[in-house]
C-alpha positions in Angstrom: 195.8 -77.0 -57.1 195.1 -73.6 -57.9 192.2 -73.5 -55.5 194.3 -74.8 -52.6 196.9 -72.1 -53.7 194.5 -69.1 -53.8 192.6 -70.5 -50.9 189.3 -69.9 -53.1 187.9 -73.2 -53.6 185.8 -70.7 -57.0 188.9 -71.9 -58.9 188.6 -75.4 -58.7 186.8 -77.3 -61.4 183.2 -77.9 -60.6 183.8 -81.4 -59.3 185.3 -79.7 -56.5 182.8 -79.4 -53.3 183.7 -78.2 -49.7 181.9 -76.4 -46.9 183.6 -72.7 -48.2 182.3 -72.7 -51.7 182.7 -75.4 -54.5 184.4 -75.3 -57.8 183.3 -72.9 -60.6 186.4 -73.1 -62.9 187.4 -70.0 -62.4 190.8 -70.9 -62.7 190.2 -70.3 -66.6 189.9 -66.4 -65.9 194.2 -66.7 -65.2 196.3 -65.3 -67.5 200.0 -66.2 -67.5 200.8 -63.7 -64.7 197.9 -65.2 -62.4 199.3 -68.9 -62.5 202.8 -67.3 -61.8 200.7 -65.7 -58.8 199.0 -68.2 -57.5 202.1 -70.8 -57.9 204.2 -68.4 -55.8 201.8 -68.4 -53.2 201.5 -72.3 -53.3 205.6 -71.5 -52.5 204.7 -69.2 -49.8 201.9 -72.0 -48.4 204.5 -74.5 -48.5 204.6 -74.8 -44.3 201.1 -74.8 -43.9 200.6 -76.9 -46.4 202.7 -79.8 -44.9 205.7 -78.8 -47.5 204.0 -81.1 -49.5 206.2 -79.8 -52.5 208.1 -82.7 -54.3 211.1 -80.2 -55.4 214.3 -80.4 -52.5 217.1 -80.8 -54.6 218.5 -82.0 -50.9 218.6 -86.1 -51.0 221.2 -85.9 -48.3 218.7 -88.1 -46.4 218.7 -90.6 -48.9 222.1 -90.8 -50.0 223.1 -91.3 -46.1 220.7 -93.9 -45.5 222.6 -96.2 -48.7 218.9 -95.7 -50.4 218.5 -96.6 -54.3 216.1 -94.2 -56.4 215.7 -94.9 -60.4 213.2 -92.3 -61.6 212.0 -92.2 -65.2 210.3 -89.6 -67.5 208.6 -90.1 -70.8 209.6 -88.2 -73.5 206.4 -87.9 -74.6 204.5 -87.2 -71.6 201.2 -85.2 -72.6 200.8 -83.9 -69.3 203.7 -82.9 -67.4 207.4 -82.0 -69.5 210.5 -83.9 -69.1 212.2 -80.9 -68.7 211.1 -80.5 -65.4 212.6 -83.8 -64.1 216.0 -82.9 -66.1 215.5 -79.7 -64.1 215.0 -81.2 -61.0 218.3 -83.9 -61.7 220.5 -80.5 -62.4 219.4 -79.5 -59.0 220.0 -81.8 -56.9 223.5 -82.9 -58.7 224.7 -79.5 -57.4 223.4 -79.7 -54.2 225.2 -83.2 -53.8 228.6 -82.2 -55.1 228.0 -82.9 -58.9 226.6 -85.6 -61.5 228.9 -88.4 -60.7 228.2 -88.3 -56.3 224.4 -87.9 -57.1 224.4 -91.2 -59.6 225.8 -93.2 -56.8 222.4 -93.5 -55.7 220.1 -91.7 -57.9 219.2 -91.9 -61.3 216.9 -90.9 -63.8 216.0 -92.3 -67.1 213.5 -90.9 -70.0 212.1 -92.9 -71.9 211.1 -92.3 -75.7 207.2 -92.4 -76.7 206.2 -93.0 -73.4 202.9 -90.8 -72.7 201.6 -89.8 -69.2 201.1 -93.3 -68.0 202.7 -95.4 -65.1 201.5 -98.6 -66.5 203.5 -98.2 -69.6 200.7 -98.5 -71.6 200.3 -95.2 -74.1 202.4 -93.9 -76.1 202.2 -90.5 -77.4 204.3 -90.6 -80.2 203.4 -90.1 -84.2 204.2 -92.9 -86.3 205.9 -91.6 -89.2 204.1 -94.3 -91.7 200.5 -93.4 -90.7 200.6 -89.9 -89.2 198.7 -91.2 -86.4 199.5 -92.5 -82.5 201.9 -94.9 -82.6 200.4 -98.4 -81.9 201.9 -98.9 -78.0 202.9 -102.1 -79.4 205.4 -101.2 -81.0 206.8 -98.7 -79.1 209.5 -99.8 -76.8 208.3 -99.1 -73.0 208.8 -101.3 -69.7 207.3 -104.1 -69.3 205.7 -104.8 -65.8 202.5 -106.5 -67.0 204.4 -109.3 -68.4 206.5 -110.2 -65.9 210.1 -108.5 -67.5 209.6 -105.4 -65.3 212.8 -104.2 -66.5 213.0 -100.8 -64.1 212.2 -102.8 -61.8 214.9 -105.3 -62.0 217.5 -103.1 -62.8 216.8 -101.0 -59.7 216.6 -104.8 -57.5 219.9 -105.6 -59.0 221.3 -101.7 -58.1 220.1 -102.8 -54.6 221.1 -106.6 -54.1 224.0 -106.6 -55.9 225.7 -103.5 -56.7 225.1 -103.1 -60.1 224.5 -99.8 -60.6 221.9 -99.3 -63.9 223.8 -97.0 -66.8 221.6 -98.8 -69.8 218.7 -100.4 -69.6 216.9 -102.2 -73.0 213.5 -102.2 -73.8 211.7 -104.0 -76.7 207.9 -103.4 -78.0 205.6 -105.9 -77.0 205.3 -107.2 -80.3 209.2 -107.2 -80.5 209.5 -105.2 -84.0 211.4 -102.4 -82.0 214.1 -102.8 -79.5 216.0 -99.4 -78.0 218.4 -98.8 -74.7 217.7 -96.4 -72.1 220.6 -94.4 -70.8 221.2 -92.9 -67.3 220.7 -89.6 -67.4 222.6 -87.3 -68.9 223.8 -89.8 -71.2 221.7 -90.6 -74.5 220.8 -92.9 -76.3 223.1 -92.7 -79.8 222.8 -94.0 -83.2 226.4 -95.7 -84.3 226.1 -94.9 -87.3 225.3 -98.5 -88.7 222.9 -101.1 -88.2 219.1 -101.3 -88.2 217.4 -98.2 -86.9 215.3 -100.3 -84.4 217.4 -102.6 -82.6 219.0 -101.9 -79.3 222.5 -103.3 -80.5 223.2 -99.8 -83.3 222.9 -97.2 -80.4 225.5 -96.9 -77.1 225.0 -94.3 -74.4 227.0 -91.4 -74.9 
């Protein structure tokens, strides 16, 4: 990305070949202030680039063509934040009118332990017993290998019959864990009583 950005192909990892020049990692000589750099110029780029840039808070488009999006974020991504997809919800709520007009066809849900991983399959979270990764299986992610797909059937119902997704419950593949995701900016809150890992002691506040 960097490469593209600087249009020096030196700063690209050495896996990177083209006919200008191939990688050389260079992209480890940037300090702070040179990824700032080379980021605004991957801004500046943006039209040549085919404004390839996944940012427009603007989903007028998709809210005038009756479309559905349910995004998710794990909480424990190792890769890329969750702040930046709370970041990217704020913006586009105020370029559609607020919270409430955006969530009438877009909404985002994070999702606790889940690591950088869109088959749901790593966590990235420590499990407090063994100071170690939590086993996946008993983390609470979606399910799509098994069939219960649960984002996925919660977006279908949004679509075919209205019902718009505001809690969605997960439970560990070897069921020891069950936990609720809420639609974002709700959260996912403890009553007060009950068992610490089932679905049934928190509500979405």
């Amino acid at each position: 990305m960097v490469a593209v950005e600087l249009e020096d192909p030196a700063y690209a990892q050495p896996g990177f070949v083209n006919a200008s020049g191939n990688g050389a990692d260079r992209w480890n000589t940037l300090d702070y202030a040179g990824l700032a750099r080379a980021h605004q110029r991957g801004i500046d780029l943006q039209p040549q680039l085919g404004d390839i840039n996944t940012d427009d808070p603007d989903l007028s488009g998709a809210r005038d063509s009756d479309l559905k999006v349910l995004s998710y974020h794990g909480l424990a991504d190792d890769f890329i934040f969750a702040q930046g997809s709370v970041d990217y919800f704020t913006r586009a709520a105020a370029a559609s009118g607020g919270t409430d007009i955006l969530t009438e066809f877009n909404r985002l849900f994070l999702i606790p332990g889940l690591a950088h991983d869109p088959t749901f399959s790593r966590a990235a979270s420590i499990d407090p017993t063994t100071r170690e990764a939590t086993n996946v299986n008993k983390v609470p992610l979606p399910q799509p290998s098994t069939g219960r797909d649960e984002l996925f059937t919660a977006l279908r119902n949004w679509v075919e019959q209205g019902q718009a997704p505001s809690r969605i419950d997960l439970s560990s593949p070897d069921g020891s864990v069950t936990l609720p995701l809420c639609s974002y900016p709700e959260k996912v809150t403890y009553s007060g009583s009950g068992s610490s890992t089932d679905a049934a002691s928190y509500a979405c506040k």
